[in-house]
C-alpha positions as CSV (number, residue, x, y, z in Angstrom):
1,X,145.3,114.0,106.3
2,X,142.7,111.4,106.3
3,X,141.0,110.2,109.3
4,X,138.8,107.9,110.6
5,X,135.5,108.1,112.4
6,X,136.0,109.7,115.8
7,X,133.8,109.4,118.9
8,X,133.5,113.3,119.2
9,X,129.9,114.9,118.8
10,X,131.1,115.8,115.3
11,X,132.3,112.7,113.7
12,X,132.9,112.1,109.6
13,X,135.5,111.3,107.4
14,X,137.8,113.3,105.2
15,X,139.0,113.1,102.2
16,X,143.0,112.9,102.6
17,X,146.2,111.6,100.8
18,X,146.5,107.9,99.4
19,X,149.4,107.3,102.0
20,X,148.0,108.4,104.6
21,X,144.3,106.8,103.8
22,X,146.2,103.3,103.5
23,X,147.9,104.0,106.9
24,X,144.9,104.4,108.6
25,X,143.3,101.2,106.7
26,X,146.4,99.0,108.3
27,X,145.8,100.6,111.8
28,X,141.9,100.0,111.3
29,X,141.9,96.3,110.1
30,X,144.6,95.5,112.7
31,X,142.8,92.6,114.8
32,X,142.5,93.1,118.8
33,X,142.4,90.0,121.1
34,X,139.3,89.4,123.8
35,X,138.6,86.9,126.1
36,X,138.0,83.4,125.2
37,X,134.6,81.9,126.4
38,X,133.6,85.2,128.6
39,X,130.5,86.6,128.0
40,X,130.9,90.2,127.0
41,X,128.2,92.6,126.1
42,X,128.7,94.8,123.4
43,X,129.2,98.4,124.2
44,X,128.6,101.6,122.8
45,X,132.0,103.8,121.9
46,X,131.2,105.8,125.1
47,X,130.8,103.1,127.5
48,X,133.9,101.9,125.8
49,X,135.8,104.8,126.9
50,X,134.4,105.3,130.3
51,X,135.7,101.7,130.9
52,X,139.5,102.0,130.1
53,X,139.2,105.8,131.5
54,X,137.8,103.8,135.1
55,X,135.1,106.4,135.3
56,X,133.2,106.9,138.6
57,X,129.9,108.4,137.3
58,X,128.3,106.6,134.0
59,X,124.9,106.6,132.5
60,X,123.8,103.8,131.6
61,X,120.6,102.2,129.2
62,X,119.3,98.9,129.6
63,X,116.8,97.1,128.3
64,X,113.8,94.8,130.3
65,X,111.2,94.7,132.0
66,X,110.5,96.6,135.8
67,X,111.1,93.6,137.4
68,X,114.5,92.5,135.0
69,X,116.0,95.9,135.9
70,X,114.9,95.7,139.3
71,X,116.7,92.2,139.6
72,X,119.8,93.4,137.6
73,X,120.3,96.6,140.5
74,X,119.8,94.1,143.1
75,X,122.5,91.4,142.1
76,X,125.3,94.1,141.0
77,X,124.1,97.2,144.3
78,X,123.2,99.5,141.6
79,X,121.6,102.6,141.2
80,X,118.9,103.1,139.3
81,X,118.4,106.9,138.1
82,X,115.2,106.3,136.2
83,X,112.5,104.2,134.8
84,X,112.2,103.9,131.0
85,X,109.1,101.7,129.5
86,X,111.8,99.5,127.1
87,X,114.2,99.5,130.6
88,X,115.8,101.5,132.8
89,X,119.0,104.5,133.2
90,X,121.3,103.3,135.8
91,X,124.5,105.0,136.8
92,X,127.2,103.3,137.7
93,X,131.0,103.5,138.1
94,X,133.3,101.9,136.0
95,X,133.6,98.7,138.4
96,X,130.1,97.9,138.5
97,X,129.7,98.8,134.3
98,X,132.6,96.1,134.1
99,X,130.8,93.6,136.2
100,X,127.4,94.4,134.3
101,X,128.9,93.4,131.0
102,X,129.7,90.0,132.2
103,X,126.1,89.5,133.2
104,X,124.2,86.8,130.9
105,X,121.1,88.3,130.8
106,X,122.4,91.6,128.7
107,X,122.8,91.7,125.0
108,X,124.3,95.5,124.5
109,X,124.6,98.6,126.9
110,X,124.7,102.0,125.7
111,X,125.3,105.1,127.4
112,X,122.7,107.8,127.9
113,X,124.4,110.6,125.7
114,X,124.2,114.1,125.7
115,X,121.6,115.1,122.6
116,X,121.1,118.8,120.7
117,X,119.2,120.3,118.9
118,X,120.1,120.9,115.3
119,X,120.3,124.5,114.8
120,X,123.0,126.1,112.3
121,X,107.9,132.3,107.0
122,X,108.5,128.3,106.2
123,X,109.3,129.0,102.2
124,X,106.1,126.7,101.3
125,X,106.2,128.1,97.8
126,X,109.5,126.4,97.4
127,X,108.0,122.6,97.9
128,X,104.8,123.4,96.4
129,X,102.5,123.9,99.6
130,X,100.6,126.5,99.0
131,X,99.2,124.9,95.8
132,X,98.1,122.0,98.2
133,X,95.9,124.4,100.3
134,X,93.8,125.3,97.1
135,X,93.5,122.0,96.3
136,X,94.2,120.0,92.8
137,X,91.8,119.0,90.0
138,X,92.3,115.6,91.3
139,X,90.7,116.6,94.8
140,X,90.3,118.7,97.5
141,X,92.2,120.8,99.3
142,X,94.9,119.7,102.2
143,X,96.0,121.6,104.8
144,X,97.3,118.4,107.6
145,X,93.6,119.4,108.9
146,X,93.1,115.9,111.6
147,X,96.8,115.1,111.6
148,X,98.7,115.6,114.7
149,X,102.7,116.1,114.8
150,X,104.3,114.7,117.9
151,X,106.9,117.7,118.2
152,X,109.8,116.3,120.7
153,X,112.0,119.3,121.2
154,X,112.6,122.7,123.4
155,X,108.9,122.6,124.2
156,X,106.5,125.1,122.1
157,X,105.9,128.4,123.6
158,X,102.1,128.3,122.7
159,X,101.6,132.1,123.6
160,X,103.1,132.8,119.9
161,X,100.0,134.0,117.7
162,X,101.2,131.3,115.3
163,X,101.0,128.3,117.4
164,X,97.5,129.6,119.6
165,X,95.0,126.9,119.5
166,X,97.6,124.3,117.7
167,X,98.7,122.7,121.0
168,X,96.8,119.6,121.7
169,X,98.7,118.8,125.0
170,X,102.1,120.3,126.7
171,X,104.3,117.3,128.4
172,X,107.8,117.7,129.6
173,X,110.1,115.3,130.3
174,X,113.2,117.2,132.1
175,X,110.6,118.2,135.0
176,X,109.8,121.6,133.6
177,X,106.7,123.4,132.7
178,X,106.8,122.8,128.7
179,X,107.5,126.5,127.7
180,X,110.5,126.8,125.4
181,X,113.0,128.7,126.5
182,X,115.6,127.7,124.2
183,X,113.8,128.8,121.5
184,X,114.1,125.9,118.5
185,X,111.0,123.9,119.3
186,X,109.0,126.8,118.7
187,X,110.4,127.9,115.5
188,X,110.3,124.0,114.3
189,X,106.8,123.8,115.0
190,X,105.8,126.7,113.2
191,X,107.5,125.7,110.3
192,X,105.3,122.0,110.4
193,X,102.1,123.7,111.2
194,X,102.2,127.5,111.9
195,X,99.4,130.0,111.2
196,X,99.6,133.4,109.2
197,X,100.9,136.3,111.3
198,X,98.5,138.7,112.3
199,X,100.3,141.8,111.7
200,X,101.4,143.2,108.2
201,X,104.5,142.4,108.3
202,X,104.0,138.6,109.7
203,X,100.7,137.8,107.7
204,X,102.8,135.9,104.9
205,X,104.5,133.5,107.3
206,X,102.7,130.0,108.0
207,X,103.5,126.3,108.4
208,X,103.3,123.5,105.7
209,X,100.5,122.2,107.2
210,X,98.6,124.9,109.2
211,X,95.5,122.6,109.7
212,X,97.7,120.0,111.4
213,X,97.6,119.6,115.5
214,X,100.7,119.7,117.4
215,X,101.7,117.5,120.6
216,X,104.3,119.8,122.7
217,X,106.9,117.3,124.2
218,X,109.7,118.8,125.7
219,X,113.5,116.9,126.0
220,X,115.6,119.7,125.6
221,X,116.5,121.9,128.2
222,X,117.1,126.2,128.2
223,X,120.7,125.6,126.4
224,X,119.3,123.0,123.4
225,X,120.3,119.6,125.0
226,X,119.0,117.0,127.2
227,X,119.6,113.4,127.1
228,X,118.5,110.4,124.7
229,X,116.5,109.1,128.1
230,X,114.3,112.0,128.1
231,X,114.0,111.4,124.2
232,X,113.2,107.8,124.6
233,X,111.0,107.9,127.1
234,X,108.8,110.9,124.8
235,X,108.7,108.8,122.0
236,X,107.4,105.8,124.3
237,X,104.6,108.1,125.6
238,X,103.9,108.8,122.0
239,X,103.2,105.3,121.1
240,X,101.0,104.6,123.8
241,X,99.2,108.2,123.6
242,X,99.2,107.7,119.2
243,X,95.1,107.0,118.9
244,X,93.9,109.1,121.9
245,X,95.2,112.3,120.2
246,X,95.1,111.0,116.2
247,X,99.3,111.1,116.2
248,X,100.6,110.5,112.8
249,X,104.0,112.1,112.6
250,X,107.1,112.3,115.3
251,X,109.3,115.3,114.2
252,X,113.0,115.0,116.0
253,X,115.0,118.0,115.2
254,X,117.9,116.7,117.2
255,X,120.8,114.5,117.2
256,X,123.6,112.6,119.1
257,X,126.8,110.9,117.7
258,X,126.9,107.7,116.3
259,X,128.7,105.1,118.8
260,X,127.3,102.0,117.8
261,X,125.0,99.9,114.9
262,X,121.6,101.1,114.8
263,X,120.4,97.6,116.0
264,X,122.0,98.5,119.2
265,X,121.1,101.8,119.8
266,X,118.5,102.8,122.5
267,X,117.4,106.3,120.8
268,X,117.0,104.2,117.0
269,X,115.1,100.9,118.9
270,X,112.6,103.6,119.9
271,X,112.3,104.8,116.4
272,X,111.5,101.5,115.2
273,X,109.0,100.8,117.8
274,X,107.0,103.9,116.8
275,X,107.1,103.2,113.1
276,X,106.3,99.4,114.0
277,X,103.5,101.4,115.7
278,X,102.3,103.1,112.8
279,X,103.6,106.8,113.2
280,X,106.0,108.3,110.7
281,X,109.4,109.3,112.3
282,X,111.2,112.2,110.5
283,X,114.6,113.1,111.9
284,X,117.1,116.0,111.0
285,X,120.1,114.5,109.8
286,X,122.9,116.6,111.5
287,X,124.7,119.7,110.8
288,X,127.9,118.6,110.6
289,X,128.5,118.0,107.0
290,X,132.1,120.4,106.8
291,X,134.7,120.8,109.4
292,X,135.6,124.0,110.6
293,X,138.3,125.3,107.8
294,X,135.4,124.6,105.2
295,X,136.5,121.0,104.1
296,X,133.7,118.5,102.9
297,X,132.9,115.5,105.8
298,X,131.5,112.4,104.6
299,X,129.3,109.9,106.8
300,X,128.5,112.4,109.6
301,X,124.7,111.1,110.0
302,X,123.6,111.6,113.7
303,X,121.4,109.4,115.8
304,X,118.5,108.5,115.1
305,X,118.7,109.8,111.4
306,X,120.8,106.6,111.4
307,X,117.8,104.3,111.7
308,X,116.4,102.9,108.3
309,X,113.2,103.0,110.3
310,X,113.3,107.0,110.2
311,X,113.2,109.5,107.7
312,X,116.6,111.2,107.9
313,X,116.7,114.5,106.1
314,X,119.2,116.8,104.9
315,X,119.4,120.6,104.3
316,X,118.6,123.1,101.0
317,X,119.7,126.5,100.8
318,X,117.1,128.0,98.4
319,X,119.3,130.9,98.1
320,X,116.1,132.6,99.3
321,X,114.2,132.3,96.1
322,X,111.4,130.0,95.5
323,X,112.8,128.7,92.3
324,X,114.3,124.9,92.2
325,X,116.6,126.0,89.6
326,X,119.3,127.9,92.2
327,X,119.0,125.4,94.9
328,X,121.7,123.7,96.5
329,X,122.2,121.2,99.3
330,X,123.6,123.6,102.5
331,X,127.1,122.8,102.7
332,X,126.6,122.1,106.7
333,X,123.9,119.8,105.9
334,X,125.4,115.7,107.4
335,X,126.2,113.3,104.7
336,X,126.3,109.7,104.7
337,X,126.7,106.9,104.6
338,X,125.9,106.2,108.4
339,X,128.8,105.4,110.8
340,X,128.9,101.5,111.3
341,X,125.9,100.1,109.5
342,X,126.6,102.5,105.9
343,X,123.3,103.1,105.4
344,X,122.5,105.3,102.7
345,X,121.7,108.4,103.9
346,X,119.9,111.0,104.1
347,X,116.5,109.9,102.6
348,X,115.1,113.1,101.4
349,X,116.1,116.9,101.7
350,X,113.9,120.0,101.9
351,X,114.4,123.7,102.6
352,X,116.8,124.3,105.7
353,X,118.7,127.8,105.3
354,X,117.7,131.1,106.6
355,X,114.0,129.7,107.5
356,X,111.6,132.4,109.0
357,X,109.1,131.0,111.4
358,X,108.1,131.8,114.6
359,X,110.4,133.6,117.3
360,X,109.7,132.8,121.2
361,X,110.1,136.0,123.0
362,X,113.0,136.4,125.3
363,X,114.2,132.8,124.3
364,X,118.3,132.1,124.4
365,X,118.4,131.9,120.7
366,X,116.5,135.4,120.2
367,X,118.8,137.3,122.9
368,X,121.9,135.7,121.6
369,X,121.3,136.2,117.9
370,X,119.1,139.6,117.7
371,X,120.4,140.1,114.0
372,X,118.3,136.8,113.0
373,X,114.9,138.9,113.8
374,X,113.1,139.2,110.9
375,X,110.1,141.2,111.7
376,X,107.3,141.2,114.6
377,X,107.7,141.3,118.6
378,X,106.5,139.4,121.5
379,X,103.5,136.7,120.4
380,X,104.0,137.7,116.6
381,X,108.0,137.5,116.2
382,X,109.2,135.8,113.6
383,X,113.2,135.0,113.5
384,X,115.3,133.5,110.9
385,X,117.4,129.9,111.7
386,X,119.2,127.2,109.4
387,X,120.1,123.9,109.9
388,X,118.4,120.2,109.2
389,X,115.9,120.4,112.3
390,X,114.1,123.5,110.4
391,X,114.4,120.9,106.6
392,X,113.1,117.8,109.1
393,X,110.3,120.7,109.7
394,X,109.6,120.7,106.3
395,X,109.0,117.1,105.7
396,X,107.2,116.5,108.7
397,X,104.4,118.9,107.5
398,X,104.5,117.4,103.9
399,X,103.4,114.3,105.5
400,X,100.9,115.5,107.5
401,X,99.6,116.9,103.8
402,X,99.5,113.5,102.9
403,X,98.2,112.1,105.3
404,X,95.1,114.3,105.2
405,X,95.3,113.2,101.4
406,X,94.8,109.4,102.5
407,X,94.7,108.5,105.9
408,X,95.3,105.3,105.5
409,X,98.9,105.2,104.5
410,X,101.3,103.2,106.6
411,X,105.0,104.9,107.3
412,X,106.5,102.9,104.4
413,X,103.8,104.1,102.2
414,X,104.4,108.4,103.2
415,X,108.0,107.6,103.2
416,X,107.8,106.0,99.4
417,X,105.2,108.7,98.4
418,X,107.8,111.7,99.8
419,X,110.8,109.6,97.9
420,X,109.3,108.9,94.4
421,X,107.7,112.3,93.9
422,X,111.1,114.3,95.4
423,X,113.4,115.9,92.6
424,X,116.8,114.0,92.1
425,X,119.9,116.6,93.1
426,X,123.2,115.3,91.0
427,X,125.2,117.4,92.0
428,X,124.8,116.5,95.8
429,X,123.9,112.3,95.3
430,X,122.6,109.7,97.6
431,X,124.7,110.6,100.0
432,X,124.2,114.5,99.8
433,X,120.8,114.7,99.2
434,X,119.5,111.1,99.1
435,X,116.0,110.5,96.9
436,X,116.0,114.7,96.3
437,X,114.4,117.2,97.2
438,X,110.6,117.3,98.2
439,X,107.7,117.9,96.1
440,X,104.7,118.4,98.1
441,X,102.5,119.2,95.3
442,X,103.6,115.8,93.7
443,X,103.6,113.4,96.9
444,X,99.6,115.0,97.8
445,X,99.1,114.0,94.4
446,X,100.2,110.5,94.3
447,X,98.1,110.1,97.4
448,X,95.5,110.9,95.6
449,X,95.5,109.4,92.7
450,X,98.3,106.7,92.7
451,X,99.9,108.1,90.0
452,X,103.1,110.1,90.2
453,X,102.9,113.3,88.0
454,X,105.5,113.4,85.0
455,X,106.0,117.2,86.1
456,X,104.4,119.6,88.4
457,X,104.5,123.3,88.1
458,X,106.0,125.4,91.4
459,X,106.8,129.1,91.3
460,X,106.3,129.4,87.5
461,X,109.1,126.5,86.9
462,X,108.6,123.1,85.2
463,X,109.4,120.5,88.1
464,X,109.6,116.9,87.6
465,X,108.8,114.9,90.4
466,X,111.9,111.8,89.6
467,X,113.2,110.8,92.5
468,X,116.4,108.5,92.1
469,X,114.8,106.7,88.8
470,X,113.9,109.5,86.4
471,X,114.4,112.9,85.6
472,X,113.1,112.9,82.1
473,X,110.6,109.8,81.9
474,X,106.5,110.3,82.5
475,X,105.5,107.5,84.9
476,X,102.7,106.1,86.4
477,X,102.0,103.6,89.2
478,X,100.0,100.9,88.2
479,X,99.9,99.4,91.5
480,X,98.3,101.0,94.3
481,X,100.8,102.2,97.2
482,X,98.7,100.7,99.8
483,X,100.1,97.1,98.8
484,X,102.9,95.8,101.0
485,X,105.5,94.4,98.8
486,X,105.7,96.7,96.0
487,X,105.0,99.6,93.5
488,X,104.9,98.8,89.6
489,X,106.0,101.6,87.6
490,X,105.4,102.1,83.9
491,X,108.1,104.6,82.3
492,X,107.5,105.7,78.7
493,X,110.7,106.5,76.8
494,X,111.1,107.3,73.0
495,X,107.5,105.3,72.2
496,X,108.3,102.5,74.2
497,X,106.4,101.6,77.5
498,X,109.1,99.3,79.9
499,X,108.2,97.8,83.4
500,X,110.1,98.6,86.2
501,X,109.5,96.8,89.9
502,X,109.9,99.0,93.0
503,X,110.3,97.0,96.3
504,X,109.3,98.2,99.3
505,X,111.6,95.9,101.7
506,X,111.0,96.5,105.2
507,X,110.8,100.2,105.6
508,X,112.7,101.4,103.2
509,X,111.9,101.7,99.8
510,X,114.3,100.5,97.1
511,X,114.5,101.8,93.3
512,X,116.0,100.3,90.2
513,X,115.3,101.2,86.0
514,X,114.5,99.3,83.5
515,X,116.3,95.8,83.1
516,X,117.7,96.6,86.4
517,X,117.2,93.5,89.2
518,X,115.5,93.7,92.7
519,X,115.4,90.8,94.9
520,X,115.2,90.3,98.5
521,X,117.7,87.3,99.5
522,X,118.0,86.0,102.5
523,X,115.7,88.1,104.4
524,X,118.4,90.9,103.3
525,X,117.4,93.6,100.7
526,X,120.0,93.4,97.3
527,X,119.2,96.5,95.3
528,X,120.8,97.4,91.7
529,X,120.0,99.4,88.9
530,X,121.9,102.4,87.1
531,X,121.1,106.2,87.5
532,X,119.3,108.1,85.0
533,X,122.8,109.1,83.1
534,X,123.9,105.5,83.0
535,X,126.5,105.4,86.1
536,X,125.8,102.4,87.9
537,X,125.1,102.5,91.8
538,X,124.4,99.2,93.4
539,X,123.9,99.0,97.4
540,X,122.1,96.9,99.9
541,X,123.3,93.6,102.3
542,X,124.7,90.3,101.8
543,X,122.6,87.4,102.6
544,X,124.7,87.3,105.5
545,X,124.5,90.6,106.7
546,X,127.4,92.5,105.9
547,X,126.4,96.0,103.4
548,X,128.0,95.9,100.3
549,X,128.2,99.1,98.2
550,X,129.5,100.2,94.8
551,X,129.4,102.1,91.5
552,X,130.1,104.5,89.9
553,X,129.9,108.8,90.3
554,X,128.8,110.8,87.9
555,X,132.4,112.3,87.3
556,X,133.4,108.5,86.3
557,X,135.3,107.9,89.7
558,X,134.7,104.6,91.5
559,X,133.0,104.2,94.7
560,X,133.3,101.2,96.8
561,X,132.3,100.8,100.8
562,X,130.9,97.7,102.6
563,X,132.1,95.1,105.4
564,X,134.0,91.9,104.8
565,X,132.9,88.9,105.7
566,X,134.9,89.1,109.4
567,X,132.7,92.2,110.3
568,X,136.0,94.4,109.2
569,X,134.5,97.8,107.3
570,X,136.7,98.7,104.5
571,X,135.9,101.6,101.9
572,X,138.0,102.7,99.0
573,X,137.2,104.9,96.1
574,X,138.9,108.0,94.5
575,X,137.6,111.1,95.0
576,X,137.1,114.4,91.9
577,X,140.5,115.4,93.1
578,X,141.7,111.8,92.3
579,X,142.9,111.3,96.0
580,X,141.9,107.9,97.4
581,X,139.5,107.7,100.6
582,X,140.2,104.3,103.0
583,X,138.5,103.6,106.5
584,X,137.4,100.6,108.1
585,X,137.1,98.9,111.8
586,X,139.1,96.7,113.8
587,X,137.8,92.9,114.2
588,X,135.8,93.3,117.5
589,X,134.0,96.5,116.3
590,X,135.7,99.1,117.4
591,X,136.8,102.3,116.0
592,X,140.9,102.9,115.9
């Protein structure tokens, strides 16, 4: 049966019957009355619950200044449980949440949500690392060497042989000591910039960029969760700590559900902040892209993965081999598009199943899963995990490679470099897989050189680095990526040279083909163009806002999601089994 999005920690869509998809279409669009002239904040799904439930314990963010928040506790008796630098955590009952929303002076409230990590030798041969660390004809080596990965997580245990001396600074932000007892921050941070095991059996296993520094922030507690405060208030000490210790990256392998637009969310303003900042934000996009019987979910995207401002990315299963020609997105692995906003996502995907890296030693996730021990004990253990915080991992170090390529890259610029240089995955799409999977080889190169290879050569196979726009056409930029509006691409096809204009719209970078139109209306991005085998995909927002999204698949079915013009989300489209797929909102937002 076909369902709409949920507020669980899980939520999606599923593809169902027609009659039942049109069902929940008439329930959705179904309009709800408010109060006339009141001034209501908007609330996240949770607070929204918590509300009509009458709730007597309730965490909530707000946004301001020391003294705003002071003021606001003051004028309602409330309780403030912490200090944020964007605001404050109160907790209140439902009374005093009721009475807050009335208040002026706020725009949106959100609850301070539960977050996890995302857990379902780093296989660098598969994206092309290790030809990075030897270096290119185009230049020198690049192993992240000077580049320092803000690793927000379980903390890093930096006793592991593979992590000594990589720990700049340990800060922990649930009142602990930093060590990682959970075990998942240490195994991500091996995979970003690990060094070779010192024992036979562990001397193959390293990082993607083993010269890269790490920053050990920890927000997750011994059981893998914590709360988006804690996560917001790391990323905040980040931005104001960035030049003292040379931060570049932010790696989040963790997520929380969806419950409101991106432009709301406290976890996703602090995303944008750091990228406004300068610092690259890569986030795992969630692991719940099937239910529990096996069935396919749709628009599963966890927070902040949702941002446009981050680089959301999915899972590969290699199939444990470092050829390209086996690989397939993990069928775990979230899909989009994002709940609320549809924004296409993920951005990239990289290597996310049955990763070796580092093992902390008497960690929950070693004791409850001994058979994932690959080899090793105590500082030298190395286990094997899955899931998109190990692929976020992944990308993380490839930037850092670039970024020791060329320093001087902004976020939009390593975002665009990992995008145009990744290989396209059909079979997964946009939403699946979004630009493909990573080519590190390729992206270092670009950096280098401002050109992006026809083809690269990884584990003795022919790899074209495409992204969405080609899969069979050489290319080369003309225009270097360090300008701020675009990228000019020249593709040669049977003889003929043809111009094709790449916009880089705020931070997200857009792609087209030859003939196809780009143009930014509106201060909104309009984006259309067709794929390499002629199926047209067109996606972007109105000049009044609302997303509007269509095409279609490569099977021939049609795809069609966006929001009407009353803010009412509707999406229709048939599926390969010819079954039609409906969902949409209710007039003031909410989810039915």
């Amino acid at each position: 049966m076909a369902s709409l999005f949920d507020r669980s920690p899980r939520p999606g869509i599923r593809a169902g019957s027609l009659a039942a998809a049109i069902a929940c279409a008439a329930l959705a669009l179904a309009p709800t009355p408010a109060a006339a002239g009141a001034h209501s904040a908007r609330l996240s799904a949770d607070l929204t619950d918590h509300l009509a439930a009458g709730s007597q314990t309730i965490r909530v963010i707000v946004h301001g200044t020391r003294a705003e928040v002071d003021a606001l506790a003051a004028r309602y008796n409330l309780q403030i449980a912490k200090y944020l630098q964007s605001g404050a955590v109160f907790q209140v009952n439902a009374g005093q949440l009721a009475a807050m929303r009335q208040d002026e002076g706020l725009d949106h409230l959100s609850g301070d949500l539960k977050i996890q990590s995302s857990v379902a030798a780093a296989d660098v041969e598969t994206v092309g690392a290790d030809q990075v660390w030897l270096g290119t004809e185009e230049g020198r080596a690049q192993t992240g060497r000077g580049v320092t990965v803000a690793v927000i997580d379980s903390g890093i245990n930096t006793r592991h042989n593979a992590l000594r001396g990589r720990v700049l600074v340990t800060r922990d932000f649930t009142g602990g000591d930093g060590q990682d007892r959970y075990g998942h921050g240490t195994h991500v941070a091996a995979i970003i910039a690990g060094q070779a095991g010192r024992t036979a059996d562990t001397k193959d296993y390293r990082g993607i960029a083993p010269g890269a520094y790490l920053l050990n922030l920890r927000v997750l507690g011994d059981d893998g969760s914590g709360t988006v405060s804690d996560v917001i208030d790391a990323i905040d000490w980040t931005i104001v700590h960035q030049h003292e210790y040379n931060v570049r990256v932010i790696n989040l392998s963790l997520g929380a559900p969806v419950l409101q637009p991106y432009r709301d969310d406290p976890l996703c303003e602090a995303v944008e902040r750091a990228v406004r900042a300068g610092l690259v934000v890569v986030v795992a996009a969630g692991n719940y892209g099937k239910t529990a019987d096996g069935r396919s979910v749709y628009g599963a995207i966890t927070s902040p993965a949702n941002s446009p401002y981050a680089i959301a990315v999915g899972a590969v299963d290699t199939h444990d081999t470092a050829q390209r020609s086996d690989d397939t997105v993990a069928s775990y692995s979230s899909k989009g598009p994002t709940r609320y906003d549809l924004v296409m996502k993920p951005d990239l995907a990289a290597p996310g199943s049955h990763i070796r890296s580092a093992e902390a030693a008497d960690s929950y996730l070693a004791r409850t899963y001994p058979a994932r021990h690959v080899s090793g004990s105590g500082a030298n253990g190395v286990i094997q995990l899955s899931g998109t915080s190990q692929a976020a991992g992944f990308v993380s170090g490839a930037a850092a490679l670039v970024l020791d390529a060329r320093g001087s890259l902004r976020p939009v610029e390593i975002k665009a470099a990992l995008q145009l240089t990744s290989t396209f995955m059909p079979d997964a799409g946009i939403v699946g897989a979004g630009a493909g999977l990573i080519n590190a080889l390729a992206a270092v190169r670009l950096a280098e050189t401002n050109e992006v290879p026809s083809a690269t050569t990884i584990a003795g196979e022919n790899v074209v680095a495409s992204g969405l726009f080609s899969t069979t056409m050489s290319t080369r930029v003309a225009a270097s990526l360090s300008q701020r509006s675009s990228v000019q691409i020249t593709t040669v096809a049977n003889g003929r040279n043809t111009n094709v204009r790449f916009i880089m719209w705020r931070t997200s970078i857009m792609w087209g083909t030859a003939n196809a139109q780009v143009s930014p209306i509106g201060g909104q991005t309009i984006v259309w163009g067709t794929y390499v085998d002629g199926n047209t995909i067109v996606w972007g927002t109105s000049a009044d806002g609302d997303t509007i999204v269509w095409g279609t698949s490569t099977d021939g079915d049609t795809i069609v999601w966006g929001t009407a013009t009353d803010g009412d989300t509707i999406v229709w489209g048939t599926t390969t089994d010819g079954d039609t797929i409906v969902w949409g909102t209710s007039v003031d937002g909410e989810f039915d």
